[in-house]
C-alpha positions in Angstrom: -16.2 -3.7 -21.8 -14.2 -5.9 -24.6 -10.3 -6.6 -24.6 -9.0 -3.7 -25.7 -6.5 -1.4 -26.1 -8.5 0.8 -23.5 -8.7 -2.2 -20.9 -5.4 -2.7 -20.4 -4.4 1.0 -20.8 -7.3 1.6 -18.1 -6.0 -1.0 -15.9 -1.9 -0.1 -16.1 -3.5 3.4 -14.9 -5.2 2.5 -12.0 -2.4 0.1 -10.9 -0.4 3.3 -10.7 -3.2 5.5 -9.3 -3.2 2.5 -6.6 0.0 1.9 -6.2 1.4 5.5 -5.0 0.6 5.1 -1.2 2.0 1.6 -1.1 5.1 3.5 -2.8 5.0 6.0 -0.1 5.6 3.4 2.8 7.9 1.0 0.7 10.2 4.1 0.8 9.7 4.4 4.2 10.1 0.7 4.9 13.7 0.9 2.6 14.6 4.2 5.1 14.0 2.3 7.5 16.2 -1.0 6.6 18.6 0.3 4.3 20.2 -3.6 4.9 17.0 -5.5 3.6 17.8 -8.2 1.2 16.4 -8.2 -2.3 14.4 -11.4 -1.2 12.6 -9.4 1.2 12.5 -6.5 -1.1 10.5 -8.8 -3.7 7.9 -10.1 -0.7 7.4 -7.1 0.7 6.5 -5.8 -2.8 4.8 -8.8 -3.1 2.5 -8.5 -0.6 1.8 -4.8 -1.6 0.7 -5.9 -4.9 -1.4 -8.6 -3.3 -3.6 -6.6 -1.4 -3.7 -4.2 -4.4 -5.0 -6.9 -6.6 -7.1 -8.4 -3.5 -9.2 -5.1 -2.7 -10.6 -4.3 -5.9 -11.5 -8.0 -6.8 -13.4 -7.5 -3.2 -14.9 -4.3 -4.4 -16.2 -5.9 -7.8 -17.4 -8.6 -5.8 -19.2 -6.5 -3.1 -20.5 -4.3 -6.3 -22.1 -7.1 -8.1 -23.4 -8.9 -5.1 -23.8 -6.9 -2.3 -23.9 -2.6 -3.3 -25.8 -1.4 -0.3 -23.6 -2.8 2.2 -20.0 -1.6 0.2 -21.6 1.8 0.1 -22.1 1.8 4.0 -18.2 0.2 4.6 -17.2 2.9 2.3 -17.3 5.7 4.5 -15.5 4.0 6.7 -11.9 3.5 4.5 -10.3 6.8 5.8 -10.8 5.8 9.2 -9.0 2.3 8.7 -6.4 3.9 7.3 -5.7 6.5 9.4 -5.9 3.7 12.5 -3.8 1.1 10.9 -0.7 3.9 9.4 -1.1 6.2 12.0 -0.5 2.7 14.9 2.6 1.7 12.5 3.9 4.8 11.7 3.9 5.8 15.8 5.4 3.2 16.6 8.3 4.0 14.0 8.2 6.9 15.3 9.4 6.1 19.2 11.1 3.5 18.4 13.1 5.6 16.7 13.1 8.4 19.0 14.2 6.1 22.1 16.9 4.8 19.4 16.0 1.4 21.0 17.2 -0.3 17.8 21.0 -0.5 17.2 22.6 -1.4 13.6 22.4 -5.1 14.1 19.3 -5.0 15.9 17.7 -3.8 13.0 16.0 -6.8 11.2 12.9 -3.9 10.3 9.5 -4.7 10.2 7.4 -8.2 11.0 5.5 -10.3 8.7 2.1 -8.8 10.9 3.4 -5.6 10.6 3.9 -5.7 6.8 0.4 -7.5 6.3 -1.5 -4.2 8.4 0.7 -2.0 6.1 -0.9 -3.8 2.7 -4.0 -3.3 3.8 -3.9 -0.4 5.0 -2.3 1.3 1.9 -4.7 -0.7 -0.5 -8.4 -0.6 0.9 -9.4 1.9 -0.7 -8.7 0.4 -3.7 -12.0 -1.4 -2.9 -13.9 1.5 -4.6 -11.9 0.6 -7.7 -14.6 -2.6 -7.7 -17.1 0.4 -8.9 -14.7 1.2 -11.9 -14.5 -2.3 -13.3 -17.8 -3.8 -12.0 -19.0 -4.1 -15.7 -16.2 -6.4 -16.3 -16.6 -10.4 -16.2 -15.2 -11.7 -13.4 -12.0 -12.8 -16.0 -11.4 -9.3 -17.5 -11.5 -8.3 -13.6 -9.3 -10.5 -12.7 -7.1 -9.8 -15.3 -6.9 -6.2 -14.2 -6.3 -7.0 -10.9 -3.3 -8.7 -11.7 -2.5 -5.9 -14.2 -3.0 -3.2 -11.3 -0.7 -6.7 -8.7 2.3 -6.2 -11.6 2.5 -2.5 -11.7 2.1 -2.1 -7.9 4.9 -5.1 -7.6 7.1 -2.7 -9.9 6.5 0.8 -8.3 7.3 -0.5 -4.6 10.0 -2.5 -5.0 11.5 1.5 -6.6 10.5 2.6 -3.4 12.3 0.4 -1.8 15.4 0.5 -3.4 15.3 4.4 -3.2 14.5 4.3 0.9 17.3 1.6 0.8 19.6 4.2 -1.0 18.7 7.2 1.1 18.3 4.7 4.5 22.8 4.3 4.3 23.1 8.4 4.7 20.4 8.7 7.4 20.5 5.7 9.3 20.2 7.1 13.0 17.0 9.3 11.8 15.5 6.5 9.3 13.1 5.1 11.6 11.6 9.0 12.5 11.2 10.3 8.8 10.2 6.1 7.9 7.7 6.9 10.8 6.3 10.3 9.6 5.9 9.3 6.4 3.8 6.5 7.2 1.5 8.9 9.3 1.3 11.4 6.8 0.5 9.2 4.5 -2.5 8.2 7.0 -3.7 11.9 7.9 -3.4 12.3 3.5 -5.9 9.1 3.0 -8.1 10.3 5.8 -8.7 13.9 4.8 -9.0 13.3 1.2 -11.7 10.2 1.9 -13.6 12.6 4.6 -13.3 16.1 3.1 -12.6 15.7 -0.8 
């Protein structure tokens, strides 16, 4: 693969490909903070599009070094997912439910909680390290931060618009921030098992 138009095109598509389950739980991370500061607006979409850059410059590296192995860890992505969003999500979920958390009580999610969410919503962009295996490791890189930039852009939308929506539905934000995070784990489970 050269520098091309194509590369970059390629790459600004699979950052957005990438990018929509990270989208899905920024949302619900806005729903459920509609208070959060645009500081922590930009690290939590900051650590979304790390992770998204991370995992397929793990998956080239696992491609060009070490293919058997990825291929067995492979089947295993749906699973991950489902354990890591389904654990966050539940626990949205009744926390919400109890309504344990009051208005000024609700500083939203941890550092360790928003780390398990970045990689859960971005390992399977490991199998993108199939997709740009023939690339040098610069061109790869450089699509990985292509893929960081767009992901960076799409979740900090979500976040604004769960931030927007969060005001009008405060009391329920944590239950619909909640399903959404576990739908989003059931949708990455039975697509990576059944499709």
């Amino acid at each position: 693969m050269t520098w091309s138009f194509a590369f970059f095109f390629n790459s600004l598509l699979l950052g957005i490909g990438l990018a929509m389950d990270a989208f899905s739980v920024s949302l619900a991370n806005g729903l459920n903070e509609p208070t959060m500061s645009k500081k922590k607006m930009c690290g939590i979409a900051g650590i979304f599009a790390f992770f998204q850059a991370l995992m397929p410059m793990l998956g080239w590296f696992l491609i060009r070094t070490l293919c058997s192995c990825f291929n067995q860890f492979q089947k295993l992505i749906p699973w991950i997912a489902l354990i890591l969003l389904g654990f966050i999500g539940g626990k949205m979920l009744l926390e919400g439910i109890k309504n344990q958390e009051t208005e000024a009580e609700k500083s939203g999610l941890g550092f360790g909680s928003l780390i398990v969410q970045g990689i859960a919503t971005s390992i399977d962009a490991l199998s993108v390290g199939c997709t740009i295996s023939e690339y040098g490791f610069f061109m790869a890189l450089v699509s990985a931060f292509i893929i960081a930039l767009v992901t960076f852009g799409i979740c900090f939308s979500g976040l604004i618009i769960g931030k927007k929506f969060g005001t009008k539905i405060a009391g329920k934000a944590s239950i619909l921030g909640g399903g959404i995070l576990i739908f989003i784990g059931l949708e990455i489970f039975v697509t990576g098992v059944f499709f």
